[in-house]
C-alpha positions as CSV (number, residue, x, y, z in Angstrom):
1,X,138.9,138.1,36.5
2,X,136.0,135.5,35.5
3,X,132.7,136.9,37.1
4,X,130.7,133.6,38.0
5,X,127.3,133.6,37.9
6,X,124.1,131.6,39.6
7,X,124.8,127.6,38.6
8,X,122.1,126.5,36.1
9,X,120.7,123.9,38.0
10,X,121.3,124.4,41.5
11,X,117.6,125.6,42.4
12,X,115.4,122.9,40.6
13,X,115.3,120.5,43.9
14,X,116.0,122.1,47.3
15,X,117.7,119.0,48.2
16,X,120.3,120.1,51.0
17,X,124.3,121.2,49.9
18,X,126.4,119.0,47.9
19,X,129.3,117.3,49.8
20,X,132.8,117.9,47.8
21,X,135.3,116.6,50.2
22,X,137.3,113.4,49.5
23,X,136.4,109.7,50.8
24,X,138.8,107.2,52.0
25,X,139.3,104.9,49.0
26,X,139.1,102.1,51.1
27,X,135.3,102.9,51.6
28,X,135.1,103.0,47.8
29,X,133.7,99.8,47.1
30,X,131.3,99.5,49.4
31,X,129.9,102.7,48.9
32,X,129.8,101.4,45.3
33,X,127.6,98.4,45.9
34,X,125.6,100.2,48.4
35,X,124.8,102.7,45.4
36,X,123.8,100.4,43.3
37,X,121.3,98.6,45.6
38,X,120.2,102.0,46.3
39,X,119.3,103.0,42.3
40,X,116.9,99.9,42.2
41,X,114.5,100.9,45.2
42,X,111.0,101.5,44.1
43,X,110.8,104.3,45.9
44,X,111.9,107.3,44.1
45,X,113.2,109.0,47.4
46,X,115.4,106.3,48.1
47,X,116.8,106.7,44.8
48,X,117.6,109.7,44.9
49,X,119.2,110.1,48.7
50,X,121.2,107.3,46.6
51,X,123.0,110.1,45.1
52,X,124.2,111.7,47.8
53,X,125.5,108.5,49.2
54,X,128.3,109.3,46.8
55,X,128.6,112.9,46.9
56,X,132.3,112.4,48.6
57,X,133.6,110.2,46.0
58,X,134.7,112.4,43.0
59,X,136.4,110.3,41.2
60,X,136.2,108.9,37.7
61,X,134.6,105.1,38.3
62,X,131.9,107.1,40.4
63,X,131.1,109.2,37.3
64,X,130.4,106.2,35.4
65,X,128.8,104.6,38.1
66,X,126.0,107.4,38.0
67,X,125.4,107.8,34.5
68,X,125.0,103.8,34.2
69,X,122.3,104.1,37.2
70,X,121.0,107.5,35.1
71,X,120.3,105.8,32.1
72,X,117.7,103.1,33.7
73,X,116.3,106.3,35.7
74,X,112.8,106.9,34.6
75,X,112.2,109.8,37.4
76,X,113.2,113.0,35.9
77,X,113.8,114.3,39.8
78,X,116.1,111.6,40.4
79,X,117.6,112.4,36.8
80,X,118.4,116.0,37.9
81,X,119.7,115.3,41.6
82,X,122.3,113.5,39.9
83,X,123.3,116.1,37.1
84,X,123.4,118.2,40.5
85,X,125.9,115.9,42.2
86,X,128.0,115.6,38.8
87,X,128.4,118.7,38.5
88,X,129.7,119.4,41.9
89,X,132.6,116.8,40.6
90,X,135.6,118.7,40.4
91,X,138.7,116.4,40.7
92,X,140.5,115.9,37.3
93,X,139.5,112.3,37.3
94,X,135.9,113.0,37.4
95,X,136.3,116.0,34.9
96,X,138.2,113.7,32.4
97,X,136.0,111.0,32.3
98,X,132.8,113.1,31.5
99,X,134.8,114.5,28.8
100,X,135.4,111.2,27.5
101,X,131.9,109.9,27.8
102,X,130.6,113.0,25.6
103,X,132.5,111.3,23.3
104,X,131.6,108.2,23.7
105,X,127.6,109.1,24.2
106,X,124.6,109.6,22.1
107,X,121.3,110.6,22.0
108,X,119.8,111.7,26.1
109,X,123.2,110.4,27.8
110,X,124.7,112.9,26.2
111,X,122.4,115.2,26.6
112,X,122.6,114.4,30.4
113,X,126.7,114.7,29.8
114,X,126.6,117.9,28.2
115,X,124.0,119.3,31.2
116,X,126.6,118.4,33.7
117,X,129.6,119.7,31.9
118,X,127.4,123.2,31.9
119,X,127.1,123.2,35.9
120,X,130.9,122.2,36.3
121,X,133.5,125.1,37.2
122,X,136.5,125.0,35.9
123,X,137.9,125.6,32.7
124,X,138.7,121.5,31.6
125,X,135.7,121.0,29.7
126,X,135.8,124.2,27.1
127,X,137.9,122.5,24.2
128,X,135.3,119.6,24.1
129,X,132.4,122.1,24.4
130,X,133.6,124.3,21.7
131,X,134.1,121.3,19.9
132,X,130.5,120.3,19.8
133,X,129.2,123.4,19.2
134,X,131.4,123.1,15.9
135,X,129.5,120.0,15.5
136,X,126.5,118.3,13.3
137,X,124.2,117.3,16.4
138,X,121.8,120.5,16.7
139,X,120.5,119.5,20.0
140,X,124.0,118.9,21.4
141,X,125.1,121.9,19.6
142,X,122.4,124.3,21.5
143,X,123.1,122.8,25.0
144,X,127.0,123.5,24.2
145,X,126.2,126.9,23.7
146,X,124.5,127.2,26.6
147,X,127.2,125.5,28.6
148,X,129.7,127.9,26.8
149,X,127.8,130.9,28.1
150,X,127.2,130.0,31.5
151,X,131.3,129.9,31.5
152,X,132.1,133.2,29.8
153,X,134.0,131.8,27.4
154,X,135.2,134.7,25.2
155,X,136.6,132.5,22.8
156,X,133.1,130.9,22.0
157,X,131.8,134.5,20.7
158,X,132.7,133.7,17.2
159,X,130.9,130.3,16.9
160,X,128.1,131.7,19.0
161,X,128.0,134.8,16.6
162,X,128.1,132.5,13.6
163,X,125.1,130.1,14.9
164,X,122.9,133.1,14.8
165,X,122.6,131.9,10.8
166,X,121.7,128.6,12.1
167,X,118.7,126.9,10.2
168,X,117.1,125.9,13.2
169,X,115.6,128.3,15.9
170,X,116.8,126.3,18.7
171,X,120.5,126.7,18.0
172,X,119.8,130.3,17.0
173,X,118.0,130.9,20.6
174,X,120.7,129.4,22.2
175,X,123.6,131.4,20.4
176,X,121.8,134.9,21.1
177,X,121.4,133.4,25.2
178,X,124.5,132.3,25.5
179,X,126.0,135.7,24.3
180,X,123.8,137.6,26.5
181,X,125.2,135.2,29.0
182,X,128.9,136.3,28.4
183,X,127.2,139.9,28.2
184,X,125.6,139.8,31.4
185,X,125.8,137.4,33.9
186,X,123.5,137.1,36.4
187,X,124.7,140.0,39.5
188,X,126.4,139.0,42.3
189,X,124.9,137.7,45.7
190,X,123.8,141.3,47.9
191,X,125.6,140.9,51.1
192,X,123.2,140.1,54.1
193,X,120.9,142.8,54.9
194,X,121.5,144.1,51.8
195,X,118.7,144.5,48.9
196,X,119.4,143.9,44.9
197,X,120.7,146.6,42.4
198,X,117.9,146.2,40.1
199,X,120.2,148.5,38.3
200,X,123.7,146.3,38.1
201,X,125.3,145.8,35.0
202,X,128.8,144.4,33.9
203,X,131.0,145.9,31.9
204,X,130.3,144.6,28.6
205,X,133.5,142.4,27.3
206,X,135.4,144.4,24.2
207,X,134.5,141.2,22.4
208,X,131.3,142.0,22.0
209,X,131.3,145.9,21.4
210,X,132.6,145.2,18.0
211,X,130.1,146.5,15.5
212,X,130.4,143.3,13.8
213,X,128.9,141.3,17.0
214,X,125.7,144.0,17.2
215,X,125.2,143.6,13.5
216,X,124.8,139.9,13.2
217,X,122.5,140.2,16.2
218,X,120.3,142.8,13.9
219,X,120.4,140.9,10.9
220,X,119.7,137.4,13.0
221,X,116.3,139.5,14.5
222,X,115.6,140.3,11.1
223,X,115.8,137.1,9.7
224,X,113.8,134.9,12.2
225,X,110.4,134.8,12.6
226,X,110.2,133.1,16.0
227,X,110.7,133.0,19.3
228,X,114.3,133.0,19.0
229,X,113.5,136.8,18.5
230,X,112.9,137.4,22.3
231,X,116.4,135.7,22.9
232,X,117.9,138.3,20.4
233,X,116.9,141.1,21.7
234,X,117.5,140.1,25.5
235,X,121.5,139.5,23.9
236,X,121.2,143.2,22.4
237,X,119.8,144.9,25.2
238,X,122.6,142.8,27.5
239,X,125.3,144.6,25.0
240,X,124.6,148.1,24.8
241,X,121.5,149.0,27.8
242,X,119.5,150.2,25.1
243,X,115.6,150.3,25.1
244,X,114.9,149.9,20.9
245,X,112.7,147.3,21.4
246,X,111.5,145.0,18.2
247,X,113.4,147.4,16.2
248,X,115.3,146.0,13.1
249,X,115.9,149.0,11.4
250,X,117.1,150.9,15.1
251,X,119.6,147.9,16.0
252,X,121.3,147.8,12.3
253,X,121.8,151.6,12.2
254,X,123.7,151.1,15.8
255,X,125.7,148.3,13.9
256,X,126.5,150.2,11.4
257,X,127.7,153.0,13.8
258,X,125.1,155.3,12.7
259,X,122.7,157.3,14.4
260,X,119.7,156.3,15.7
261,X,116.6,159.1,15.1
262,X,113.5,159.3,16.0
263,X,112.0,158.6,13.0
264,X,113.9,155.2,13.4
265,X,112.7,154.3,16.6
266,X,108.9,154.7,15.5
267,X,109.3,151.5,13.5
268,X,109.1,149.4,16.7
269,X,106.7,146.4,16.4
270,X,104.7,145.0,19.1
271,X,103.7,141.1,19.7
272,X,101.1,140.0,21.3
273,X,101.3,139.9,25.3
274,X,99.7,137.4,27.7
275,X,99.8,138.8,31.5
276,X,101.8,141.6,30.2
277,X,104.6,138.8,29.0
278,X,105.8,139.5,25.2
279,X,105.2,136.5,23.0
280,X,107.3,135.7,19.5
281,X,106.7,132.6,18.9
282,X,105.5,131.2,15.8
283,X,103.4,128.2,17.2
284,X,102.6,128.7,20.3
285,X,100.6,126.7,22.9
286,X,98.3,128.4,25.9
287,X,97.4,126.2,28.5
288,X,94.0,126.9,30.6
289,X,93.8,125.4,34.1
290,X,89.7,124.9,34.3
291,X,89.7,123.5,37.6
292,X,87.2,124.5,40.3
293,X,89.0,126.9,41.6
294,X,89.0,128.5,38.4
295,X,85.4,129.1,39.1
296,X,86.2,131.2,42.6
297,X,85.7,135.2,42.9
298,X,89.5,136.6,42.2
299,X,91.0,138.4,45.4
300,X,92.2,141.2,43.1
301,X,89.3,143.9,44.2
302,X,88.2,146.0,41.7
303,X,90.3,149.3,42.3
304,X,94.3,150.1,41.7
305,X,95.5,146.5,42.1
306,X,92.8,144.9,39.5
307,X,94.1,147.9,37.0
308,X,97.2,146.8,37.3
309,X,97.1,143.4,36.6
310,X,94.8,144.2,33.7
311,X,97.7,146.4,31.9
312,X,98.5,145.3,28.0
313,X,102.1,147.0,27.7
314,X,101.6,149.1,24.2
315,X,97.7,148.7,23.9
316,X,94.8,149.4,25.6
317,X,93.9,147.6,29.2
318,X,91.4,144.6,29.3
319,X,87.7,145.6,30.5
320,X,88.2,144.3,34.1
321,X,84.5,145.4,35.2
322,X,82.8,141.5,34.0
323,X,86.0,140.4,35.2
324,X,84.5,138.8,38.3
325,X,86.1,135.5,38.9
326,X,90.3,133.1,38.4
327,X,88.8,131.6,35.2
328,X,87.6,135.2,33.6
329,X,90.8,136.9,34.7
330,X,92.9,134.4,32.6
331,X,90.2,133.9,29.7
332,X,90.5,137.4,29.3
333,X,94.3,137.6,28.9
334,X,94.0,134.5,26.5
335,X,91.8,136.2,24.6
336,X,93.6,139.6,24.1
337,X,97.0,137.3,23.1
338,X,94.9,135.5,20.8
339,X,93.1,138.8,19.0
340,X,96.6,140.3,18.6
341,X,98.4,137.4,17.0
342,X,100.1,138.7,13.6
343,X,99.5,137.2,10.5
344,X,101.3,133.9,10.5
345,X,100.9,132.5,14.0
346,X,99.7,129.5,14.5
347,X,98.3,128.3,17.9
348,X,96.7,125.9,19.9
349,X,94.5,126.3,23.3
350,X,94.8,123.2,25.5
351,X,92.4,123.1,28.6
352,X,92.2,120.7,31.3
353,X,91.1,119.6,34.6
354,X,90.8,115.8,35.5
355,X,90.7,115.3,31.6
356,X,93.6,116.9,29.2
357,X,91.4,118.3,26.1
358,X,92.7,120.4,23.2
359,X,90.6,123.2,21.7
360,X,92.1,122.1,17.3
361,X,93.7,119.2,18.2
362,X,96.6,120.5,16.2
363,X,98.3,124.5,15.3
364,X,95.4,126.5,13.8
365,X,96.0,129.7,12.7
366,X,95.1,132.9,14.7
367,X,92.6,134.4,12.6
368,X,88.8,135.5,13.2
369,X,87.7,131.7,12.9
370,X,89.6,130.3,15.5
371,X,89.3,133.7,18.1
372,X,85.0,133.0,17.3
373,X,85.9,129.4,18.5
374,X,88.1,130.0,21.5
375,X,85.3,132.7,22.3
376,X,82.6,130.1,22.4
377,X,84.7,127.3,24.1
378,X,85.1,129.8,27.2
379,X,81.7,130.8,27.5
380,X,80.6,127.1,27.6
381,X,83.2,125.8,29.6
382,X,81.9,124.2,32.9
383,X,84.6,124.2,35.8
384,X,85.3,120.4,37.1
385,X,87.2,118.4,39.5
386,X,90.9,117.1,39.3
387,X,94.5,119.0,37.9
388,X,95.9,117.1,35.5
389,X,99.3,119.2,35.3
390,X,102.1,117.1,34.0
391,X,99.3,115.7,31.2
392,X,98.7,118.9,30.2
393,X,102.0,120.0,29.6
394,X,103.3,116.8,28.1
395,X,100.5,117.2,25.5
396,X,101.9,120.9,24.5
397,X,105.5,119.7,24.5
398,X,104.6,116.4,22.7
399,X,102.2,118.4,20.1
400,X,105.0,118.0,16.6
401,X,105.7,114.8,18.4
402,X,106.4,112.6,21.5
403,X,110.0,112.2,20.1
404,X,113.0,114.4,20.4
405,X,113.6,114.5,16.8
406,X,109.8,115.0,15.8
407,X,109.0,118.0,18.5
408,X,112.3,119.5,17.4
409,X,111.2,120.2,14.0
410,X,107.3,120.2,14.2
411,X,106.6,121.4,18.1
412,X,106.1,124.9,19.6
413,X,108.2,127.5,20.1
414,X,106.7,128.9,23.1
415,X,104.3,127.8,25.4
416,X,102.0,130.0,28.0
417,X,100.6,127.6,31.1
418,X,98.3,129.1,33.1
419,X,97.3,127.3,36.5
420,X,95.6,128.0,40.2
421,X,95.8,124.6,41.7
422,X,98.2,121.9,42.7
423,X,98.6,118.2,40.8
424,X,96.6,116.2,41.8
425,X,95.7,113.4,39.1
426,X,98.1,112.0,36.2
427,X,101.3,110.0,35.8
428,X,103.3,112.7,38.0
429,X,101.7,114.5,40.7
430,X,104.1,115.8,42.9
431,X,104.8,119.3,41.8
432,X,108.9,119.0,42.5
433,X,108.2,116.0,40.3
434,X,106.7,117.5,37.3
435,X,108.1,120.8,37.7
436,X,111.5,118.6,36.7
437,X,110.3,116.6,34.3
438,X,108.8,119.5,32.4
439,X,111.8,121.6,32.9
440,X,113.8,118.8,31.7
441,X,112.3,118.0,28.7
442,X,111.6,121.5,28.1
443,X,115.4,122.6,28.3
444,X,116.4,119.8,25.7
445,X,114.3,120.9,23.3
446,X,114.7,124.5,24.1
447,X,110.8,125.8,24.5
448,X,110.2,128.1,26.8
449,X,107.3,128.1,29.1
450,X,106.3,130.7,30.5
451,X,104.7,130.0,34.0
452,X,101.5,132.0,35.1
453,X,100.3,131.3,38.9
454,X,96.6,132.7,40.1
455,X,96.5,133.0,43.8
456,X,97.3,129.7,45.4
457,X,99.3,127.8,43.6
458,X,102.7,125.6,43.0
459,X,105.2,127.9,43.4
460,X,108.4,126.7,43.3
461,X,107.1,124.2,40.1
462,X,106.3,127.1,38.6
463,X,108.9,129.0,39.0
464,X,111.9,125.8,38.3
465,X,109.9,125.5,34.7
466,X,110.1,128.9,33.7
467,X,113.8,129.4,35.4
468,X,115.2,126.2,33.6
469,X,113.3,127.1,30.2
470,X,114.3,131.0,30.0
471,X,110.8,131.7,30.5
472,X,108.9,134.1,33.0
473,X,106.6,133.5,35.7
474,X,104.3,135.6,36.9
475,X,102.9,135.0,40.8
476,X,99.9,136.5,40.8
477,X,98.5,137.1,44.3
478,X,96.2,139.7,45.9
């Protein structure tokens, strides 16, 4: 039996249940030209509510009617209220013509394609996925696997397994999460009343208990130097429930079917952490929110609870006693991260408030000459007006490049964005808005972000970026 897990996508706009029965085809037409008129409102709203005009018509001149109206979208909320509705298509006709379109697209339409094809149930689409994750296009190649995960598709193990020897992390990240994917799905639903298992796990597929599977993971983690690492280890612990950790040595004697001592298990490593969130990657981005609310006293007391939130898992807890207000709280974190950066890293502190300002203007190494710097930024920083959210994080995704191709090979690898407001200046400032832009753009180019709320603060942004990137976010209240 297929176990079917969360849909990707279904979260990111709380826009009200897709409609899947069929329309009189009389009605067609009209609903067609209504549609249309609809897609070219100024108001972004109306476009959108366009959508779900056509909810009812699953049919294959619908499908190409919304991806004509996608491609002049410029809202990236609008964008994914469509994906939603396509991929609640399920009539063959709908089904066959997105297959054909992925063959017929380039560049973000297929993107878009490929995103949909992901949220579809069914089994129609796998030939044409595996097919493109056989192919040349490394961006369509990563959302394939993605797609392939999200289905279970046993049959994709082998390509996903080879991908791990990918030469670009993207496609490597994806491989080792859409293996963890077909190791775990997400648990099913409690019934009402009922609370989580936090404990829950599948039965691991026979596919991918061979030794042969857990070995390329090992030699994949020992091989990248990343943030793709993260992703490996969240496929191995999915497979065997084991807590090794950074471990190369550990995870390649349990390929090899050997034991596992504890002389092995001492050679765990340790990255740095940022509000007690591990971080591999190898240019990352940290994102300050100096707002003036960043300048308020915490609500965190100073007893059990301010402990707590001041924990560095593996190292000793951050000196919470000058720890007095938001901005301090999170300047301490970024400085800890920063000070335990390995050799290597490279980084970049971006702060903001109504103006988006960067600390290097470019990756700088993590070293004692940037830490002095960041050190001396923090204690001059003066707390101002205005939340410039969506500039903030366009200027870390956009930091190799505002293009696809550019931040693909040149951008971060993991971000950290750290806020205690709501948007309020900037091309986007509704938070639904830029949480789906960011998520969007994010997802295509396969950076995390990991989220970081301080008291008050937009939640459900925050928690669609993180969500939609493979990220975490942390809600920190009182």
């Amino acid at each position: 039996m297929i176990r079917i897990p969360l849909v990707l996508l279904a979260a990111l706009l709380l826009l009200g249940p897709p409609v899947s029965s069929p329309a009189a085809a009389d009605d067609l037409d009209d609903a067609r030209k209504a549609f249309r008129s609809a897609t070219r409102a100024e108001d972004w709203k109306t476009r959108r509510d366009a959508y779900f005009s056509v909810a009812d018509y699953d049919s294959g001149p619908v499908v190409k009617e919304i991806l004509t109206a996608m491609g002049r979208e410029k809202n990236p909320a609008v964008v994914l209220t469509a994906i939603r509705i396509l991929g609640g298509f399920g009539s063959r006709g709908a089904q066959d013509e997105l297959i054909l379109q992925l063959g017929k697209s380039k560049g973000t339409r297929k993107m878009y394609v490929l995103l949909v094809l992901a949220r579809q149930e069914g089994e129609r689409a796998i030939p044409v996925l595996l097919e493109t994750v056989r192919g040349k296009d490394a961006q369509a190649i990563a959302q394939a696997a993605l797609a392939l995960g999200r289905k279970e598709v046993k049959a994709a193990i082998p390509d996903l397994v080879r991908l791990l020897k990918h030469k670009d992390w993207q496609v490597r990240r994806a491989a080792a999460m859409g293996i963890r994917s077909i190791a775990q799905p997400p648990p099913p639903k409690p019934k009402k009343g009922e609370k989580p298992d936090p404990n829950f796990r599948w039965a691991v597929p026979d596919e991918l208990l061979e030794p042969a599977v857990t070995l390329a993971l090992a030699t994949a983690l020992g091989a990248s130097k990343g943030r793709e690492r993260r992703d490996i280890l969240a496929a191995l612990d999915a497979i065997h429930d084991k807590q090794y950790g950074y471990n190369t040595k550990a995870w390649k004697l349990l390929g090899q079917g050997k034991a596992v001592d504890d002389r092995a298990l001492r050679d765990r490593k340790r990255p740095p952490y940022a509000f007690g969130i591990p971080l591999y990657g190898q240019r990352i981005v940290l994102i300050y929110d100096n707002s003036l609310r960043s300048g308020d006293p915490h609500a965190f007391g100073s007893g059990d609870r301010m402990q707590e939130v001041c924990q560095v898992p593996g190292g000793r807890p951050l000196l919470h006693a000058r720890l007095r207000t938001v901005g301090q709280f999170a300047q301490a974190h970024f400085k800890r991260c920063i000070a335990d950066m390995p050799k290597g890293t490279r980084f970049e502190l971006i702060y903001f408030n109504e103006i988006v300002q960067q600390v290097f203007g470019k990756f700088a190494s993590a070293g004692t000459g940037s830490r002095k710097l960041v050190d001396e930024l923090f204690d001059s920083l003066k707390n101002d007006n205005g939340i410039a959210t969506y500039g903030a994080l366009t200027t870390a995704l956009d930091l190799g490049g505002e293009a696809d191709s550019k931040a693909w090979k040149r951008g971060p690898d993991e971000i950290v964005f750290v806020t205690c407001n709501m948007p309020t200046v900037g091309d986007l400032k509704d938070a639904d808005v830029v949480g789906a832009a960011i998520a969007l753009k994010a997802r295509l180019r396969m950076v995390p972000i990991h989220t970081v709320g301080i008291e008050t603060h937009p939640y459900g942004m925050l928690e669609t970026i993180a969500r939609e990137t493979g990220a975490v976010y942390r809600n920190y209240v009182k």
